[in-house]
PDB file of N, CA, C, O and CB in Angstrom:
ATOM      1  N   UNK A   1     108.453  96.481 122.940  1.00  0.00           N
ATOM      2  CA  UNK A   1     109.365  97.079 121.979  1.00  0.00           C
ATOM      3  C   UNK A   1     109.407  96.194 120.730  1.00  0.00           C
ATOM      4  O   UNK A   1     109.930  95.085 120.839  1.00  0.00           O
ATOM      5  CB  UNK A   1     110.791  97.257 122.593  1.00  0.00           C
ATOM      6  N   UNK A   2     108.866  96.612 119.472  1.00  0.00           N
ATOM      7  CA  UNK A   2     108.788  95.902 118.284  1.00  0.00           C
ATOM      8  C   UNK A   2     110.295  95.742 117.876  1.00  0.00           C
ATOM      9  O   UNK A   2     110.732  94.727 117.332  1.00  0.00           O
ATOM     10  CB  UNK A   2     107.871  96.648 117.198  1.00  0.00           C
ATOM     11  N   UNK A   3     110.998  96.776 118.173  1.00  0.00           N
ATOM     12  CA  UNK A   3     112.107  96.380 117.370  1.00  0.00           C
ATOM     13  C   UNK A   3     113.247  95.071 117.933  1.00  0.00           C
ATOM     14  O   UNK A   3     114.239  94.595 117.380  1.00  0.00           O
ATOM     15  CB  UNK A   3     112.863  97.759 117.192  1.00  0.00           C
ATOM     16  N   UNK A   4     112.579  94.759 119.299  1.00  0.00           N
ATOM     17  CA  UNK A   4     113.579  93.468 119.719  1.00  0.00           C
ATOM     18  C   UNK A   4     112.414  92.184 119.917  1.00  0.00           C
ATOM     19  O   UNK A   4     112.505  91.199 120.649  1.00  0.00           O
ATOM     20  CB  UNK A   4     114.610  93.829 121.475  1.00  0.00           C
ATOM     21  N   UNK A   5     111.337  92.564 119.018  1.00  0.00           N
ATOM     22  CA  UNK A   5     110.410  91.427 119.257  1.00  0.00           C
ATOM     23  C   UNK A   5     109.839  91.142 120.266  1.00  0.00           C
ATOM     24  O   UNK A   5     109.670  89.946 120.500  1.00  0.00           O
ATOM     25  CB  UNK A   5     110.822  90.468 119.071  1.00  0.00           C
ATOM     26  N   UNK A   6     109.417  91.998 121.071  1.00  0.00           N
ATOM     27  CA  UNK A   6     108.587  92.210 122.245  1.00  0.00           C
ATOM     28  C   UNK A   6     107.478  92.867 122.162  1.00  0.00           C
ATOM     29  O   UNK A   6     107.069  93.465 123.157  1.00  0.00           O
ATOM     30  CB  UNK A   6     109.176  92.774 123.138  1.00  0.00           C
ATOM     31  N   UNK A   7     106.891  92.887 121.170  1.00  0.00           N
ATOM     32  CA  UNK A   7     105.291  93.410 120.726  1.00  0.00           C
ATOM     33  C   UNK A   7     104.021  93.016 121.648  1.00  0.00           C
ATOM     34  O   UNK A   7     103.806  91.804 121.625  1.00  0.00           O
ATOM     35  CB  UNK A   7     104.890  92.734 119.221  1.00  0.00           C
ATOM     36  N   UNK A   8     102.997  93.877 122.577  1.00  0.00           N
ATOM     37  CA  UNK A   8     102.408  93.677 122.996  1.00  0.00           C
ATOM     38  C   UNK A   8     101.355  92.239 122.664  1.00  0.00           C
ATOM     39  O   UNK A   8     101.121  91.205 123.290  1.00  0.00           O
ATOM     40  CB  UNK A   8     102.252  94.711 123.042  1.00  0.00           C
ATOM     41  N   UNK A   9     100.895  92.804 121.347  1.00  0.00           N
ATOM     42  CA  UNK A   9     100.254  92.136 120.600  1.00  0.00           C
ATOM     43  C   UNK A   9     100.416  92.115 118.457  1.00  0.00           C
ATOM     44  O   UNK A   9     100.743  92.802 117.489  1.00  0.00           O
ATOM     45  CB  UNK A   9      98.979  92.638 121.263  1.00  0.00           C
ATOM     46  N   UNK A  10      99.931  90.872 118.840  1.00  0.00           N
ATOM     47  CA  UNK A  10     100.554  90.258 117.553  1.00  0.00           C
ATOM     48  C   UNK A  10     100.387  91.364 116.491  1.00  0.00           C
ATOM     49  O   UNK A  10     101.376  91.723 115.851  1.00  0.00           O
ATOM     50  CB  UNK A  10      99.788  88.801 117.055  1.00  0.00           C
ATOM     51  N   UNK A  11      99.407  91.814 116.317  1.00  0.00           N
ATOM     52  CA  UNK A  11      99.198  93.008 115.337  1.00  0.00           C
ATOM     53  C   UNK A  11     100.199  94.031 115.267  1.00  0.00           C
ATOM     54  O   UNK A  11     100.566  94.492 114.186  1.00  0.00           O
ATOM     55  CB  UNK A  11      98.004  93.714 115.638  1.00  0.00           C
ATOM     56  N   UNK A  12     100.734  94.469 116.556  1.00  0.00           N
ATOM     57  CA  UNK A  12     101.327  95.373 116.672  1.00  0.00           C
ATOM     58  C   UNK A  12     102.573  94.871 116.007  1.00  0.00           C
ATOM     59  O   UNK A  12     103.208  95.514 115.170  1.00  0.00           O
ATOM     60  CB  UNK A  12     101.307  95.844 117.928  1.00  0.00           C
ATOM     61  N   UNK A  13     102.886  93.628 116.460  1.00  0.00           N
ATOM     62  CA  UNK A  13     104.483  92.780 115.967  1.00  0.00           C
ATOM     63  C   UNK A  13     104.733  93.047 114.806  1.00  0.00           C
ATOM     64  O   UNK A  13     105.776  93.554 114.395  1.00  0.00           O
ATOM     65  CB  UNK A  13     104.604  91.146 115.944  1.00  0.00           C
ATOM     66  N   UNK A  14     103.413  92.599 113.920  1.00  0.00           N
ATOM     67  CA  UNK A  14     103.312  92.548 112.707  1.00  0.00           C
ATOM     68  C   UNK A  14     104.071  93.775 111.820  1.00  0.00           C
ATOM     69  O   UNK A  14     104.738  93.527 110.816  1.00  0.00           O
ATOM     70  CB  UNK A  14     101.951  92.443 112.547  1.00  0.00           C
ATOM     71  N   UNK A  15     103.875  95.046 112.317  1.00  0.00           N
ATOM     72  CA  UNK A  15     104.169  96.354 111.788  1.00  0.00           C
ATOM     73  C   UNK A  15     105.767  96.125 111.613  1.00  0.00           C
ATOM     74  O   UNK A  15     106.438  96.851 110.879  1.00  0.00           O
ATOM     75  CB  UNK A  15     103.675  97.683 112.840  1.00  0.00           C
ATOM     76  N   UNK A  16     106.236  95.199 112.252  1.00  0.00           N
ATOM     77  CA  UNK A  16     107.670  95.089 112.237  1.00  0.00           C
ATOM     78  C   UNK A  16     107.780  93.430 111.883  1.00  0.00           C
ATOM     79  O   UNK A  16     107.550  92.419 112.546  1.00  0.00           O
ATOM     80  CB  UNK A  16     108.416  95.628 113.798  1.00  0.00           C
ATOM     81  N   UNK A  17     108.198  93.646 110.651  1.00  0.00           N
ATOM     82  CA  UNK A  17     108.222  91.658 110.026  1.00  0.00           C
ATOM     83  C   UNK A  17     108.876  92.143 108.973  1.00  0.00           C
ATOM     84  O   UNK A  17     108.059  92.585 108.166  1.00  0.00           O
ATOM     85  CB  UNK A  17     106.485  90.491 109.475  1.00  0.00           C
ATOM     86  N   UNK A  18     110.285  92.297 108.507  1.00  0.00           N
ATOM     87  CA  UNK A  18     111.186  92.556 107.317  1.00  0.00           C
ATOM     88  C   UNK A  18     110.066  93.266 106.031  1.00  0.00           C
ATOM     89  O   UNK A  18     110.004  93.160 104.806  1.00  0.00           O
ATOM     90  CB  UNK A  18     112.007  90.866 106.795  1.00  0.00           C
ATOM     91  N   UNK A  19     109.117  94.163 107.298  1.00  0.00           N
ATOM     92  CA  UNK A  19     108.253  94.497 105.635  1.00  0.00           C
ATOM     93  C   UNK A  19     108.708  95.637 105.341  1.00  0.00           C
ATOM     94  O   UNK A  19     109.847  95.996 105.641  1.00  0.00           O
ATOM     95  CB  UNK A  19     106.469  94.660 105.511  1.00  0.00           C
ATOM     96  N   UNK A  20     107.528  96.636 104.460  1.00  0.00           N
ATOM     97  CA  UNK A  20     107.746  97.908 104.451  1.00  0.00           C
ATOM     98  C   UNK A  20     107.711  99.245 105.209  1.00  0.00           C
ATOM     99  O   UNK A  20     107.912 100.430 104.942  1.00  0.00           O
ATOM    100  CB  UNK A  20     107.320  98.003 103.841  1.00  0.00           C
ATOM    101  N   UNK A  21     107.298  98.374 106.471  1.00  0.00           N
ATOM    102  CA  UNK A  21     106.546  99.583 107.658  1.00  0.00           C
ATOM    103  C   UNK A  21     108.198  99.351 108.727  1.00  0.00           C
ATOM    104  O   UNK A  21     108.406  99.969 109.770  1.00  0.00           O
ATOM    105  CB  UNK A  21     104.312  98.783 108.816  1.00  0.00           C
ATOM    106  N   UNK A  22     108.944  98.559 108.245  1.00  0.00           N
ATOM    107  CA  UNK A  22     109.912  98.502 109.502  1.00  0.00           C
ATOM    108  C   UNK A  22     111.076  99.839 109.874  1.00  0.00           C
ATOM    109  O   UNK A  22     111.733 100.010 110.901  1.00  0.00           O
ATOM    110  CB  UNK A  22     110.825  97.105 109.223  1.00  0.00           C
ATOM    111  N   UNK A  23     111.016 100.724 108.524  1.00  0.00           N
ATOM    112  CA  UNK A  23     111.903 101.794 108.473  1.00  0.00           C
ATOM    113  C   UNK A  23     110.851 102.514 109.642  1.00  0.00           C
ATOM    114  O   UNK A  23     111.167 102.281 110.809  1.00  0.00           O
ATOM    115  CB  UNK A  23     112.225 102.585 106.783  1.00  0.00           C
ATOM    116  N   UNK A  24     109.870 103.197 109.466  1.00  0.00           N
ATOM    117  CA  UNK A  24     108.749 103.678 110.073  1.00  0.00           C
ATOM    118  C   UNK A  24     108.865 102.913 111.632  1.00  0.00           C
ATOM    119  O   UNK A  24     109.653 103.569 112.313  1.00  0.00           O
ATOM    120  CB  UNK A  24     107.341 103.305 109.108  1.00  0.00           C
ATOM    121  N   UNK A  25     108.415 101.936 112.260  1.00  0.00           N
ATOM    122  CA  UNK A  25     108.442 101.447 113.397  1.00  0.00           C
ATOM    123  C   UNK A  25     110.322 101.848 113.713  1.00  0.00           C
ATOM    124  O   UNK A  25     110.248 102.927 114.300  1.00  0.00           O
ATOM    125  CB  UNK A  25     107.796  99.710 113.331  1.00  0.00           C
ATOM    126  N   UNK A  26     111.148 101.654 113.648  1.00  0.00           N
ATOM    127  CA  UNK A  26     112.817 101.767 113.824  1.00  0.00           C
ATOM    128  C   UNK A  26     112.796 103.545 114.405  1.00  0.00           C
ATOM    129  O   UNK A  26     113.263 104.033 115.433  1.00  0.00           O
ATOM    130  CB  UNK A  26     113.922 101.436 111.879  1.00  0.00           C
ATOM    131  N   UNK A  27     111.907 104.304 113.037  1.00  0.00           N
ATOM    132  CA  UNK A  27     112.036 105.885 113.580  1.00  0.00           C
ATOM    133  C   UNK A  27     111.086 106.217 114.326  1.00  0.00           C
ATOM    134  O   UNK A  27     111.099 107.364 114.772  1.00  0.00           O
ATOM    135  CB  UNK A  27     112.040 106.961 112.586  1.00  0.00           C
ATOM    136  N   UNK A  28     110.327 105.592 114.569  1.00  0.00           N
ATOM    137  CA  UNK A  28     109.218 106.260 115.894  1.00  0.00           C
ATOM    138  C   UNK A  28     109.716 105.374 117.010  1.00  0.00           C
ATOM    139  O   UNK A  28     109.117 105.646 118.050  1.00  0.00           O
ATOM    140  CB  UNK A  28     107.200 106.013 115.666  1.00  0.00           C
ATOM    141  N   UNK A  29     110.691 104.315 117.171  1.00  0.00           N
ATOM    142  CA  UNK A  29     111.199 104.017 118.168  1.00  0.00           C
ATOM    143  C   UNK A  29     112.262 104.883 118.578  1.00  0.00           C
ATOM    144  O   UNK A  29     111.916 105.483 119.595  1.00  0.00           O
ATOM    145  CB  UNK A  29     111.487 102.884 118.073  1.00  0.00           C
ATOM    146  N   UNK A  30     113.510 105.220 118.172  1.00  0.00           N
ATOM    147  CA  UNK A  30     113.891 106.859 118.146  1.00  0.00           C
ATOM    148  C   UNK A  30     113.753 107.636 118.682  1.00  0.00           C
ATOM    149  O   UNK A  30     114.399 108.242 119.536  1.00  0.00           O
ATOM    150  CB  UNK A  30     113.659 107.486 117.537  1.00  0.00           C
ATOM    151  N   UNK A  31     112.180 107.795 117.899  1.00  0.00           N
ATOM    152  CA  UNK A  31     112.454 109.651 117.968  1.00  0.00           C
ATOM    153  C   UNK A  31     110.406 109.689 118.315  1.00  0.00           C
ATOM    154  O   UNK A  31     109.459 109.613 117.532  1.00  0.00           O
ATOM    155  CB  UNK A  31     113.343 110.823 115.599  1.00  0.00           C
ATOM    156  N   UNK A  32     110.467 109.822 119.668  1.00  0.00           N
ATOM    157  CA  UNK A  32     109.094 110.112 120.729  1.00  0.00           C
ATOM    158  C   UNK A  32     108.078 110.905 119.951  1.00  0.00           C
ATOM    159  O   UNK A  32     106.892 110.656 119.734  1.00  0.00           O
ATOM    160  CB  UNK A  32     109.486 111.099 122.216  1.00  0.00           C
ATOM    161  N   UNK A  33     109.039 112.204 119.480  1.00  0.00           N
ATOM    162  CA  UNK A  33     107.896 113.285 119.292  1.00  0.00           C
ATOM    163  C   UNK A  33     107.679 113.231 118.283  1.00  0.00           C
ATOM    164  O   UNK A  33     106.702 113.953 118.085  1.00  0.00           O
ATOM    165  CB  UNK A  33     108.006 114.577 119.557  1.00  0.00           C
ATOM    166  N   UNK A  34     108.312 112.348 116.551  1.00  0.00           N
ATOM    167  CA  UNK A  34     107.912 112.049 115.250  1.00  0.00           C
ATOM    168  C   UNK A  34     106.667 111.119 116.078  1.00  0.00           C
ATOM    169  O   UNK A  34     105.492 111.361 115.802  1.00  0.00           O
ATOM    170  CB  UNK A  34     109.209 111.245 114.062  1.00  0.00           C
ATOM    171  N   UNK A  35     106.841 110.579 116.596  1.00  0.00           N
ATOM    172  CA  UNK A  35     105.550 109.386 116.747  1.00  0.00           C
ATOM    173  C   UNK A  35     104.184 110.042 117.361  1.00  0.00           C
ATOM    174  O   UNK A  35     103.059 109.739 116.966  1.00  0.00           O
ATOM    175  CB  UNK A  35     106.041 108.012 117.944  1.00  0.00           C
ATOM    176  N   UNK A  36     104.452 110.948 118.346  1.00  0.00           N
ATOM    177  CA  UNK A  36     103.518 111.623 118.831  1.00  0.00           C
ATOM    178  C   UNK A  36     102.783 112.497 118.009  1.00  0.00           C
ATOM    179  O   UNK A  36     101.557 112.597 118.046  1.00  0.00           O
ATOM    180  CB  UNK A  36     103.956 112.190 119.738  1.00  0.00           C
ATOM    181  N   UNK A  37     103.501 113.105 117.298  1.00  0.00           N
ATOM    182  CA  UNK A  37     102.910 113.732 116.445  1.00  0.00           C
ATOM    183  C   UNK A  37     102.140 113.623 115.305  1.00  0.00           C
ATOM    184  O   UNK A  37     101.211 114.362 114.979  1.00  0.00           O
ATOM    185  CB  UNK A  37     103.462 114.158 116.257  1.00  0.00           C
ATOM    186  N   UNK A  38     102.790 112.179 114.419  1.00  0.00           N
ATOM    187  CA  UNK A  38     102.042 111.373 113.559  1.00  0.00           C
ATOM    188  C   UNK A  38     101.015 110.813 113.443  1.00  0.00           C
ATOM    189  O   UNK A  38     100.322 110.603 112.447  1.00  0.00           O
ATOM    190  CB  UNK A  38     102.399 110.753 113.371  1.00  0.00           C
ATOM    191  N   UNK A  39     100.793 110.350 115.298  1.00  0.00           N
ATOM    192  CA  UNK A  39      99.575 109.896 115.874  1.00  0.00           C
ATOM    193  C   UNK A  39      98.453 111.202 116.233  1.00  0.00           C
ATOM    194  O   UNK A  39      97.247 111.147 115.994  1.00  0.00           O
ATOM    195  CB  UNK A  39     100.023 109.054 117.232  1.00  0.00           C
ATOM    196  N   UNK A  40      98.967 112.038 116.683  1.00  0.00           N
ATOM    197  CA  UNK A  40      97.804 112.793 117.095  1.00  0.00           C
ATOM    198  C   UNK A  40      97.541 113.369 115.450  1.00  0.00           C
ATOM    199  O   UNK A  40      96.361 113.546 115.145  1.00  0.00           O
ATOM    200  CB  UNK A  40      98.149 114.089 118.493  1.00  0.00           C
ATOM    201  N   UNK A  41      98.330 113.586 114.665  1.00  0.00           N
ATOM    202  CA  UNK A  41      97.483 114.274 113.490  1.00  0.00           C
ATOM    203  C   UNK A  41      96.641 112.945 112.977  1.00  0.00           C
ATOM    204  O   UNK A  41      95.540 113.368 112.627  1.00  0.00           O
ATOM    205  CB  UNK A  41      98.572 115.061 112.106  1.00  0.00           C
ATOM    206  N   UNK A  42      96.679 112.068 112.862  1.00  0.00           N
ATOM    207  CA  UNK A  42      96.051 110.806 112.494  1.00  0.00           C
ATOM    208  C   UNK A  42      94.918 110.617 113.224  1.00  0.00           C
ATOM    209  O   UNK A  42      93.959 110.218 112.563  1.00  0.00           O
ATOM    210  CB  UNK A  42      96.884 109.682 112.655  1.00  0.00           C
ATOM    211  N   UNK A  43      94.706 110.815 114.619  1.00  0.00           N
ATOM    212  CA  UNK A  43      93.268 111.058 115.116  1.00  0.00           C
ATOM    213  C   UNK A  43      92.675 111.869 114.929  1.00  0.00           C
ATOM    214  O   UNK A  43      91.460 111.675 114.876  1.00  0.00           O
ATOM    215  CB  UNK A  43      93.033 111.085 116.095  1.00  0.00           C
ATOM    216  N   UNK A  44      93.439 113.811 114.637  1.00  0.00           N
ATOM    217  CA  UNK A  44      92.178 114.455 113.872  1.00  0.00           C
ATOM    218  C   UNK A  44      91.474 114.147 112.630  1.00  0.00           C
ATOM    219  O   UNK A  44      90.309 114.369 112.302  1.00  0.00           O
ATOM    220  CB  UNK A  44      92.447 115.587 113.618  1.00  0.00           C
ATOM    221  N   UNK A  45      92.739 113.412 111.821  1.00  0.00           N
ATOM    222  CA  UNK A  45      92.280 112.886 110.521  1.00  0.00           C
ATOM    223  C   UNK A  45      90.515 111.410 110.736  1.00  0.00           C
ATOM    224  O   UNK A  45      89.424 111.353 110.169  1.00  0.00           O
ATOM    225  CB  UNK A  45      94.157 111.991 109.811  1.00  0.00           C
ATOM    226  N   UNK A  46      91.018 110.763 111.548  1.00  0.00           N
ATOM    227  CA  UNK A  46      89.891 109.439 111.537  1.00  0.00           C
ATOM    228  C   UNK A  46      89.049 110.587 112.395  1.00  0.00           C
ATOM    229  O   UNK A  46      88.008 110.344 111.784  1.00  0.00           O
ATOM    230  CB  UNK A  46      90.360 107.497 112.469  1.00  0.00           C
ATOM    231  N   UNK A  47      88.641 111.661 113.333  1.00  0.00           N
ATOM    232  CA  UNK A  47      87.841 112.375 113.813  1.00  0.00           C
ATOM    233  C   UNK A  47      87.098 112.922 113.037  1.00  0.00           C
ATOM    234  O   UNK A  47      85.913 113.012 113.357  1.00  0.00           O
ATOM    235  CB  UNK A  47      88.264 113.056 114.452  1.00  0.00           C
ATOM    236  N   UNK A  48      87.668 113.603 111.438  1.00  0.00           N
ATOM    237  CA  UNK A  48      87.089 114.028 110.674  1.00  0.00           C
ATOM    238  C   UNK A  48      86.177 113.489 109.378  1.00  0.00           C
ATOM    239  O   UNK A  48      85.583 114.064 108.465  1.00  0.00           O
ATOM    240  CB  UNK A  48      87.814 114.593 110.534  1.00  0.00           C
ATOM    241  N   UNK A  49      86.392 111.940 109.807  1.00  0.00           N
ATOM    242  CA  UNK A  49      85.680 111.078 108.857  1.00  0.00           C
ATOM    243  C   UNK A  49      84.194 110.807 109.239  1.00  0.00           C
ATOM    244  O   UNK A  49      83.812 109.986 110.073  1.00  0.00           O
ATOM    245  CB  UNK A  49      86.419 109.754 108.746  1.00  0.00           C
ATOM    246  N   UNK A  50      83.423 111.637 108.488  1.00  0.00           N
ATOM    247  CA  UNK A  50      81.861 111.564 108.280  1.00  0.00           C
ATOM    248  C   UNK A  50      81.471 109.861 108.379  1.00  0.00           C
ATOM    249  O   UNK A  50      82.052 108.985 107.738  1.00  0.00           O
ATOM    250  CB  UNK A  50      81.396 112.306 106.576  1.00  0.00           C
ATOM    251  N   UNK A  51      80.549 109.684 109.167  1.00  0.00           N
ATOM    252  CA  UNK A  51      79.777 108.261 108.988  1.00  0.00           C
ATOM    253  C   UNK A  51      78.780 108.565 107.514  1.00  0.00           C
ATOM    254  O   UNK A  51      78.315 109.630 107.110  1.00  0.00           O
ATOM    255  CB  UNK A  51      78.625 107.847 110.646  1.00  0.00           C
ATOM    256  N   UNK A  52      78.664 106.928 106.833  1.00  0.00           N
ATOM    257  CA  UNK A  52      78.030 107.042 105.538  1.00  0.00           C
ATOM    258  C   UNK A  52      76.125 107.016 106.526  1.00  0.00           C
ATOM    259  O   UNK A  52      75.777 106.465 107.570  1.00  0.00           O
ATOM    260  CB  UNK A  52      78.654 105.318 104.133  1.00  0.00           C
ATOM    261  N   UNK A  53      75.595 107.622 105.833  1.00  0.00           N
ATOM    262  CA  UNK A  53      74.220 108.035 106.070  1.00  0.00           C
ATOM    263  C   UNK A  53      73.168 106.863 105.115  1.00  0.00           C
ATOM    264  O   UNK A  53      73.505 106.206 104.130  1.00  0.00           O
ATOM    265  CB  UNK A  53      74.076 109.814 105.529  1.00  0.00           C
ATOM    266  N   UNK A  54      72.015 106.895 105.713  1.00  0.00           N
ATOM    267  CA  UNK A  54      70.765 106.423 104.999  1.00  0.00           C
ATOM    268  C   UNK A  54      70.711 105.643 104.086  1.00  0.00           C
ATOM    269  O   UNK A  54      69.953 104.881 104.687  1.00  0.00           O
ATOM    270  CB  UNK A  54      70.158 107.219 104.535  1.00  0.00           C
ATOM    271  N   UNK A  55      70.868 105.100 103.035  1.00  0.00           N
ATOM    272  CA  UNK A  55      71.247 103.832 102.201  1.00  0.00           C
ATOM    273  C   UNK A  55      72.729 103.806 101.411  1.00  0.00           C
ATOM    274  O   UNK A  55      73.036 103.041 100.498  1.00  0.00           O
ATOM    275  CB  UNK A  55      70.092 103.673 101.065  1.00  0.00           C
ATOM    276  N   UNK A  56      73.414 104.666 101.906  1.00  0.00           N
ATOM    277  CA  UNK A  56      74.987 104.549 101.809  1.00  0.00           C
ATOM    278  C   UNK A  56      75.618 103.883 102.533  1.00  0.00           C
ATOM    279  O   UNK A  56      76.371 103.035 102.054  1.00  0.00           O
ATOM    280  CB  UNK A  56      75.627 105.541 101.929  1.00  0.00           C
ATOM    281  N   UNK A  57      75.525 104.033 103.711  1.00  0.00           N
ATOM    282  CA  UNK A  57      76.280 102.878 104.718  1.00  0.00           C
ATOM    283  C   UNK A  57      75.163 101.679 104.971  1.00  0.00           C
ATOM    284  O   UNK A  57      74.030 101.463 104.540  1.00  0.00           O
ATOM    285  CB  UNK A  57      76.780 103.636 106.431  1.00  0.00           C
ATOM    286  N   UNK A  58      76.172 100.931 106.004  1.00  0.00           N
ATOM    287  CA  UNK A  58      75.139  99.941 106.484  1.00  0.00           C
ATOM    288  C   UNK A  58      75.842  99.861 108.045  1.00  0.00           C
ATOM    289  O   UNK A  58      76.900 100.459 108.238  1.00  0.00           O
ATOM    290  CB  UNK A  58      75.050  98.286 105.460  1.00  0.00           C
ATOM    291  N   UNK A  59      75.016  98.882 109.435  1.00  0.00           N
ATOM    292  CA  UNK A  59      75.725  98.793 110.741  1.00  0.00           C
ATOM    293  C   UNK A  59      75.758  97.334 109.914  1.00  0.00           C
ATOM    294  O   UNK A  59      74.864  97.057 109.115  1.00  0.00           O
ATOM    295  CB  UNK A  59      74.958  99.164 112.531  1.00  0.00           C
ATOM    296  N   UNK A  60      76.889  96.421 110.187  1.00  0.00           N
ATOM    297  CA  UNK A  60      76.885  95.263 110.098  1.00  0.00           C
ATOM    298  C   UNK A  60      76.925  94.331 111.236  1.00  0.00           C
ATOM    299  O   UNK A  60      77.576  94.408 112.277  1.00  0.00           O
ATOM    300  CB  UNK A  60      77.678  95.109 109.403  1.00  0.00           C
ATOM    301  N   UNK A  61      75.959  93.286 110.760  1.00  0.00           N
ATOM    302  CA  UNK A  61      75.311  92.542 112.002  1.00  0.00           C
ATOM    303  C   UNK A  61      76.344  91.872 112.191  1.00  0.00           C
ATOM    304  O   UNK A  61      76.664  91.769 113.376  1.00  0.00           O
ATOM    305  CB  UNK A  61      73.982  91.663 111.904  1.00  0.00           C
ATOM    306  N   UNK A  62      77.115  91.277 111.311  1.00  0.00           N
ATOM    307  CA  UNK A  62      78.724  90.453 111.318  1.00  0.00           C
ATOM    308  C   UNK A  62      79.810  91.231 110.525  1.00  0.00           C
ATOM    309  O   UNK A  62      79.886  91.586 109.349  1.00  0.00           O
ATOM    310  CB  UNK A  62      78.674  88.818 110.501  1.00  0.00           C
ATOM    311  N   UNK A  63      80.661  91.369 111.659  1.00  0.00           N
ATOM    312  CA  UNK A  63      81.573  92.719 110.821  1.00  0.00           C
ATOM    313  C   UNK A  63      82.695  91.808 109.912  1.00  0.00           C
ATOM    314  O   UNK A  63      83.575  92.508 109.411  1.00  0.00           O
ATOM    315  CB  UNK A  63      82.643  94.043 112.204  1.00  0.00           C
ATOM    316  N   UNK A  64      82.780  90.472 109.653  1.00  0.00           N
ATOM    317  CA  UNK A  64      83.162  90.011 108.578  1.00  0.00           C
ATOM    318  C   UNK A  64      82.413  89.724 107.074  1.00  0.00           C
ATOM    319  O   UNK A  64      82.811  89.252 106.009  1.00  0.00           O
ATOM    320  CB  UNK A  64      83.559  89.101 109.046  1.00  0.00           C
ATOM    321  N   UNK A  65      81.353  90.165 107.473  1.00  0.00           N
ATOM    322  CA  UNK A  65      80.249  89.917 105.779  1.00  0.00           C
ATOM    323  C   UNK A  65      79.813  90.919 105.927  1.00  0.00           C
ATOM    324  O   UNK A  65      79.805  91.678 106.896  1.00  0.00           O
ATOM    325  CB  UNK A  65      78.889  88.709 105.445  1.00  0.00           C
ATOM    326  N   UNK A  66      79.234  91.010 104.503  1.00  0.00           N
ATOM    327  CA  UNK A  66      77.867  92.458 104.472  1.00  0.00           C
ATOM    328  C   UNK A  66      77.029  91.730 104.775  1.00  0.00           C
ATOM    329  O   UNK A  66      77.002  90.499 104.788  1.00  0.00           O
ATOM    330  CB  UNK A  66      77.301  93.417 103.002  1.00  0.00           C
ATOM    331  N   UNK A  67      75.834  92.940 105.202  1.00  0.00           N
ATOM    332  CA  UNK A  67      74.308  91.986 105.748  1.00  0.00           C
ATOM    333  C   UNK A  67      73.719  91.600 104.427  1.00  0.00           C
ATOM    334  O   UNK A  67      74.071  92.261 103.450  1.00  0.00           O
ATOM    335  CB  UNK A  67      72.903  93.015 106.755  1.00  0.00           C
ATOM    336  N   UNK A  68      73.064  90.841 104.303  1.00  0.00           N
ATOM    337  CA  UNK A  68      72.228  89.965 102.958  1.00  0.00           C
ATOM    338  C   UNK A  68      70.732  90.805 103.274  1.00  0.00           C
ATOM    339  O   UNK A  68      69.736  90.572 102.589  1.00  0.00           O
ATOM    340  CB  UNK A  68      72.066  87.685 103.195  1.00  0.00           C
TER     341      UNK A  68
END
């Protein structure tokens, strides 16, 4: 539970740190089906994101740099 500082993992904690995402984490703690719902439209959304093709994208050999 982020909102009493019991975050699985640190990332997750993070979403809740006096920032701007803490109104957001407070109402999907709440309220189940705002969250459920936010999330599943958010996976059709990243579902519908085309991979970049042929010299538009790249696979990176180190996913902190571009490849040289």
């Amino acid at each position: 539970n982020l909102v009493v500082r019991q975050g699985l993992l640190h990332s997750d904690q993070e979403l809740f740190n006096n920032g701007s995402q803490d109104s957001l984490v407070r109402q999907y703690s709440t309220n189940a089906a705002a969250f459920s719902s936010d999330f599943a439209a958010a996976m059709v959304k990243m579902g519908n994101i085309s991979p970049l093709k042929g010299s538009k994208g790249e696979i990176r050999l180190n996913c902190r740099k571009v490849n040289n």
